[in-house]
DOKEMAR-955253 format. One line per 5 residues: their letters; for each residue y, z, x of C-alpha. Coordinates in pm, 1 decimal, always signed. Example, Ala and Ser with C-alpha at 12.3 -4.5 7.8 and 13.67 -1.06 7.14 Angstrom:
// DOKEMAR-955253
as> -450.0/+780.0/+1230.0 | -106.0/+714.0/+1367.0
***
This chain:
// DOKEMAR-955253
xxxxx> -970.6/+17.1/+185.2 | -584.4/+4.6/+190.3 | -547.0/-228.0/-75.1 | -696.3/+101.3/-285.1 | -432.6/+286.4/-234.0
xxxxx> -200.9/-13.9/-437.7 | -400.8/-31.3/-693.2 | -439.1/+331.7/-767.3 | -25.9/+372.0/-744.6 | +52.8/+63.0/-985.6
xxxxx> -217.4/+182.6/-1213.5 | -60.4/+559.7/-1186.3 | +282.2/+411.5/-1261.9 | +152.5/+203.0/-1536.7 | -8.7/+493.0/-1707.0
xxxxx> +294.6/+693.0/-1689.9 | +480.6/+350.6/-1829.4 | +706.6/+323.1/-1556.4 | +798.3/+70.2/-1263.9 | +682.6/+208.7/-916.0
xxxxx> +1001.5/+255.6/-685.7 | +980.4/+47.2/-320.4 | +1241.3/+136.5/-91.9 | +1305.4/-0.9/+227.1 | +1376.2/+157.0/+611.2
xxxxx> +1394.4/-44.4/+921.9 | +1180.4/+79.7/+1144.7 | +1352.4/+172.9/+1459.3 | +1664.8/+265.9/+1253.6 | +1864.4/+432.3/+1407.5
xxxxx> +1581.2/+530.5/+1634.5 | +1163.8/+523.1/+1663.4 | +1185.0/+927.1/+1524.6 | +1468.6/+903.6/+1344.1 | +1321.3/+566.0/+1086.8
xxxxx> +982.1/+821.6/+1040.9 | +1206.9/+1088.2/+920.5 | +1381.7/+857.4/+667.7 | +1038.4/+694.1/+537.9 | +945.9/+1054.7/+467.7
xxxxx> +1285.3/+1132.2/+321.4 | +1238.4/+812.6/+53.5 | +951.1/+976.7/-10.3 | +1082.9/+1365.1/-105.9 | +1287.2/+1176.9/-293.5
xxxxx> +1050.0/+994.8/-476.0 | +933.2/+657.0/-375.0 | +605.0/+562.0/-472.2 | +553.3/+297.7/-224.8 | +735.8/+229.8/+113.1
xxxxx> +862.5/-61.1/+282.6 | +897.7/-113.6/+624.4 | +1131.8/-315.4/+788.7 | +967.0/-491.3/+1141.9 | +1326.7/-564.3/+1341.5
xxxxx> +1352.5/-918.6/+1422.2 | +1615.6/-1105.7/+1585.3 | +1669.1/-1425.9/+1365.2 | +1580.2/-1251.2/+994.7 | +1662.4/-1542.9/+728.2
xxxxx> +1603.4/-1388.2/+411.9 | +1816.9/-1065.7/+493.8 | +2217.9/-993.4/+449.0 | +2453.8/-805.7/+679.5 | +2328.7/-441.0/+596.8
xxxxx> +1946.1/-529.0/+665.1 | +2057.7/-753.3/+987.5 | +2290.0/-446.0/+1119.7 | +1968.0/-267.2/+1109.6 | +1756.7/-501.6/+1305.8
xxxxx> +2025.7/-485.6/+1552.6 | +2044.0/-137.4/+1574.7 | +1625.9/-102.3/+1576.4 | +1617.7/-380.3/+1866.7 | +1926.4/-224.6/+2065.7
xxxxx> +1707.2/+127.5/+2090.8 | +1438.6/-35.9/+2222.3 | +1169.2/-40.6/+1895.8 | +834.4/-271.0/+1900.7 | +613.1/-329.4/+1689.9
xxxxx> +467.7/-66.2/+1794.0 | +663.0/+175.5/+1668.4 | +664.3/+76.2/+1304.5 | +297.3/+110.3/+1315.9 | +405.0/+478.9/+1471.8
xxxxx> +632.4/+547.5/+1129.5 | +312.6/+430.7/+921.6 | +125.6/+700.8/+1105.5 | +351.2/+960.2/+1061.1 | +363.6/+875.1/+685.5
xxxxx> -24.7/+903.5/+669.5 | +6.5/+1263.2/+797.8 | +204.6/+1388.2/+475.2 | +113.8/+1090.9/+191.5 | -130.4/+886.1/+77.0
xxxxx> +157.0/+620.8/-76.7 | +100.2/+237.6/+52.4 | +302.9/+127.5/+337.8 | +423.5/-236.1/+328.9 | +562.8/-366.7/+640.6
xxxxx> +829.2/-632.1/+585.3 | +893.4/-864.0/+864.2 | +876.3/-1232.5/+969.6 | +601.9/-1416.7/+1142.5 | +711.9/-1493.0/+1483.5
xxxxx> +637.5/-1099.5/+1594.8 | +284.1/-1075.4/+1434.1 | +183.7/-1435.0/+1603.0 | +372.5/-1314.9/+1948.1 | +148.1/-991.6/+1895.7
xxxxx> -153.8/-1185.1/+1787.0 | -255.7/-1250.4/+1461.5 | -576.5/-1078.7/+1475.3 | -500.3/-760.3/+1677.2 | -227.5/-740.2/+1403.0
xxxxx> -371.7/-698.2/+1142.0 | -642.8/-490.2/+1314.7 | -374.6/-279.7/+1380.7 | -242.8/-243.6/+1098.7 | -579.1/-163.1/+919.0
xxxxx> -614.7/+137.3/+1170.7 | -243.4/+273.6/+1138.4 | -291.7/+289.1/+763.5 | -51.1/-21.2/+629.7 | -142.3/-139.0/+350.8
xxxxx> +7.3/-476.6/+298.1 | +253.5/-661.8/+487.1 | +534.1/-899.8/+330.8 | +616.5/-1212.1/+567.2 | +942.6/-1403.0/+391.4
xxxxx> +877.2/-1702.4/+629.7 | +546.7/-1763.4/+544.7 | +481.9/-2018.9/+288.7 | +158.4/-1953.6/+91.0 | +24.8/-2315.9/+104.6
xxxxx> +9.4/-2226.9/+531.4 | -126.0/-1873.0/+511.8 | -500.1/-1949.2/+504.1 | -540.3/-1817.9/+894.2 | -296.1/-1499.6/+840.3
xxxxx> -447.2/-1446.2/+456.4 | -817.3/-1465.8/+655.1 | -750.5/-1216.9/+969.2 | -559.3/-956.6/+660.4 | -883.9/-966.4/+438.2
xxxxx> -1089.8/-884.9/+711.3 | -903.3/-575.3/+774.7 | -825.5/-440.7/+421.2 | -475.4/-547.9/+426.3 | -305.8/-703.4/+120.6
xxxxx> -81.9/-1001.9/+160.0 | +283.9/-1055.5/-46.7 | +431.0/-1363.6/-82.9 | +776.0/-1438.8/-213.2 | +868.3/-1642.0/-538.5
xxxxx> +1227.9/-1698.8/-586.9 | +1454.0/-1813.0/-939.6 | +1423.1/-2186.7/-749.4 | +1013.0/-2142.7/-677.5 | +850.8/-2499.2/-827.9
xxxxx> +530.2/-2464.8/-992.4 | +303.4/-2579.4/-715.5 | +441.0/-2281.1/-515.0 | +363.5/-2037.0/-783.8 | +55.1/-2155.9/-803.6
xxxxx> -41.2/-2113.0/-442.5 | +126.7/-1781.1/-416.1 | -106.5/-1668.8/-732.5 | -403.3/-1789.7/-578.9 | -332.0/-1620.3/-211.5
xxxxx> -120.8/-1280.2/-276.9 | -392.5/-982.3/-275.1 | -145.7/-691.6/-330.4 | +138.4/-801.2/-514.7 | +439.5/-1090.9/-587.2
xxxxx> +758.7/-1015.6/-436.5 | +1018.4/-1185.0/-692.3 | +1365.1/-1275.7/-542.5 | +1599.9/-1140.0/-809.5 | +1846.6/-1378.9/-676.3
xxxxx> +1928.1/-1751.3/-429.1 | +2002.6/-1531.9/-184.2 | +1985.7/-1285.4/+111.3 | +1933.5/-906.1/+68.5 | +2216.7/-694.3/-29.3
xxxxx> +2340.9/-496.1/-318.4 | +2506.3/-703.0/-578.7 | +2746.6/-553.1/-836.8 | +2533.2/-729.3/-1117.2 | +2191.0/-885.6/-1165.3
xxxxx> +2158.9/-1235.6/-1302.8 | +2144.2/-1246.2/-1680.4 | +1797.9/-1457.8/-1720.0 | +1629.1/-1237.3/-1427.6 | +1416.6/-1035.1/-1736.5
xxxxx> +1290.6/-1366.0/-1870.8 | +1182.0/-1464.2/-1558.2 | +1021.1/-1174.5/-1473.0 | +826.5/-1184.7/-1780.3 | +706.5/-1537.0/-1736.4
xxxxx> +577.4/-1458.7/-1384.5 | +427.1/-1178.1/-1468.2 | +225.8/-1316.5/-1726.7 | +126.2/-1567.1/-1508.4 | +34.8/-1343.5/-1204.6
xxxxx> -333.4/-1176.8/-1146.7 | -143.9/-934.4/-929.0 | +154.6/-685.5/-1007.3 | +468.1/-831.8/-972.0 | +816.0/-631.2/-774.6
xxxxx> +1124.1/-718.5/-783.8 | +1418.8/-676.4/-519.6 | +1688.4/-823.6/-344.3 | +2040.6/-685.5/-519.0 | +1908.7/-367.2/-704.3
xxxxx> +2107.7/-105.4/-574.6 | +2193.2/+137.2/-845.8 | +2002.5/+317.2/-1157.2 | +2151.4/+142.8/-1413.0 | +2009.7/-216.3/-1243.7
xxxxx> +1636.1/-22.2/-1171.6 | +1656.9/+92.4/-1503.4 | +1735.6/-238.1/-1706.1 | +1430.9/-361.5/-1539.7 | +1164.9/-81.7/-1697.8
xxxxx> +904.2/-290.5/-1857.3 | +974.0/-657.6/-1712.5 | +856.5/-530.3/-1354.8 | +582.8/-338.8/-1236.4 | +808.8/-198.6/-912.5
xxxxx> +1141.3/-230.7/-819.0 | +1255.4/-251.5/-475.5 | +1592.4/-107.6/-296.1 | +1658.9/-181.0/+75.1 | +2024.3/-206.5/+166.4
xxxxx> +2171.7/+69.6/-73.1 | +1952.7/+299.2/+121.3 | +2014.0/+116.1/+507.5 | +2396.7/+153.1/+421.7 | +2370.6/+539.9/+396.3
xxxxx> +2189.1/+518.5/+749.9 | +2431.8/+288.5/+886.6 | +2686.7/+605.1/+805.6 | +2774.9/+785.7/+1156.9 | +2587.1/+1147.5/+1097.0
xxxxx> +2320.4/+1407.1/+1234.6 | +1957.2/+1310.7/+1112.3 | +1984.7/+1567.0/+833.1 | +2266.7/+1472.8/+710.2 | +2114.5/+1073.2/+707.5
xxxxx> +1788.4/+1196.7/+542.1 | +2031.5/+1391.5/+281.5 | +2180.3/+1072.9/+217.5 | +1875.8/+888.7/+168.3 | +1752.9/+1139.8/-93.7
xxxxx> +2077.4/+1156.5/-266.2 | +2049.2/+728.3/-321.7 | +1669.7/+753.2/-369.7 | +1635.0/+984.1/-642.5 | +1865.1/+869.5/-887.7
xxxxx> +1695.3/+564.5/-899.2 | +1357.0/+717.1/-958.4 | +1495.2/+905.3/-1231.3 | +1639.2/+592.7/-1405.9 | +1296.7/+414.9/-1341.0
xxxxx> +1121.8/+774.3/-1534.1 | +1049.1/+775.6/-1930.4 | +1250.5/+1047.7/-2091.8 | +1049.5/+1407.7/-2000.2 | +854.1/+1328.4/-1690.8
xxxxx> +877.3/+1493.4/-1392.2 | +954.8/+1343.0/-1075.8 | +645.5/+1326.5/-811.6 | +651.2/+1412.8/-508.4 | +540.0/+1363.2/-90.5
xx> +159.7/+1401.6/-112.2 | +83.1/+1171.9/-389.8
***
């Protein structure tokens, strides 16, 4: 089962007292082969678990850097398809969970249940829909269960009870929090009550809690060591793609922002992990 493959990492990184490190790639970015070559790259580098951006035309709960990127993955022609195709490329070098990240319109306009059937086969293990609002995901939740695949749902600083609530009782791989009222993007600092917070939602959650949106650098991952059980970092690593270069020289950059961060997210005298998990 996919969901295995979650639980196994966040119990590794637990054992080894550490947050697991998400980053993020658009798939499609700057091309179908190119986005598989940086997925792999995040992983050299040390991810533990990778997210996968599904290009979308109209993506709310992303910034500039993240919506470049879905313009770029559309322009070269990628489908859904093809981020299924970087999840399959992963599965040929690593056993780390795949997340794809994307917004509901493509996985209804696909079809809900060849979806997730889909994604089951490729390998993903969860998938992370900002636009879908727990108290509506019975069908989605439903057609994902039936194929392995873990659901995230989203809880923000402005989340009321009643949505924590339903997010607890549908979310079968993890809580996304929202580190900030915002879109995605690297933000010079982090809100000063984000550690309480975490720590109240993650007492409250029966599944491990991430955070993201804004963490770009290892000082911010590593302020967050023991009030998260991941952190995630999208658009400090889609900005290095963004950069005009030669696919080594993109994957180069991707390792040089990716490792850093793993290292700040490390206890003092462990060794850094690597592709094959």
């Amino acid at each position: 089962m996919s969901l295995d493959r979650i639980r196994r990492i966040f119990a590794a990184c637990h054992s080894e007292d550490r947050p697991a490190l998400i980053t993020y790639v658009m798939g499609g970015d700057p091309s179908p082969k190119s986005s598989r070559a940086l997925a792999v790259a995040c992983l050299e580098a040390g991810a533990d678990v990778l997210e996968i951006g599904v290009p979308f035309s109209d993506p709310i709960a992303d910034g500039p850097t993240i919506q470049r990127a879905a313009e770029r993955a559309l322009a070269s022609g990628t489908t859904v398809e093809d981020c299924f195709d970087v999840t399959k490329a992963v599965r040929k070098r690593s056993e780390a969970p795949v997340a794809l990240m994307g917004y509901v319109n493509p996985v209804l306009a696909y079809g809900t249940d060849r979806f997730f059937k889909t994604c089951g086969q490729a390998g993903v293990d969860a998938v992370i829909l900002p636009d879908l609002p727990p108290e509506e995901a019975g069908p989605l939740c439903t057609a994902a269960g039936q194929n392995g695949v873990g659901i995230v749902f989203l809880l923000a600083p402005t989340s009321t009870e009643r949505r924590w609530e339903a997010a607890f009782r549908h979310a079968t791989a993890f809580i996304y929090f929202v580190s900030i009222t915002g879109v995605t993007g690297a933000r010079s600092q982090l809100p000063e009550d984000l550690v309480s917070q975490l720590d109240k939602v993650r007492q409250a959650s029966p599944v491990p809690v991430v955070v993201g949106f804004g963490i770009s650098r290892p000082e911010q991952a590593r302020a967050l060591r023991g009030h998260a059980d991941g952190v995630v970092v999208g658009s400090a690593i889609v900005a290095q793609i963004e950069k005009p270069g030669t696919p080594a020289q993109r994957a180069a950059r991707v390792r040089a922002v990716v490792a850093p961060l793993r290292k700040a997210l490390e206890p003092v005298g462990s060794r850094l992990s690597r592709v094959g998990r």
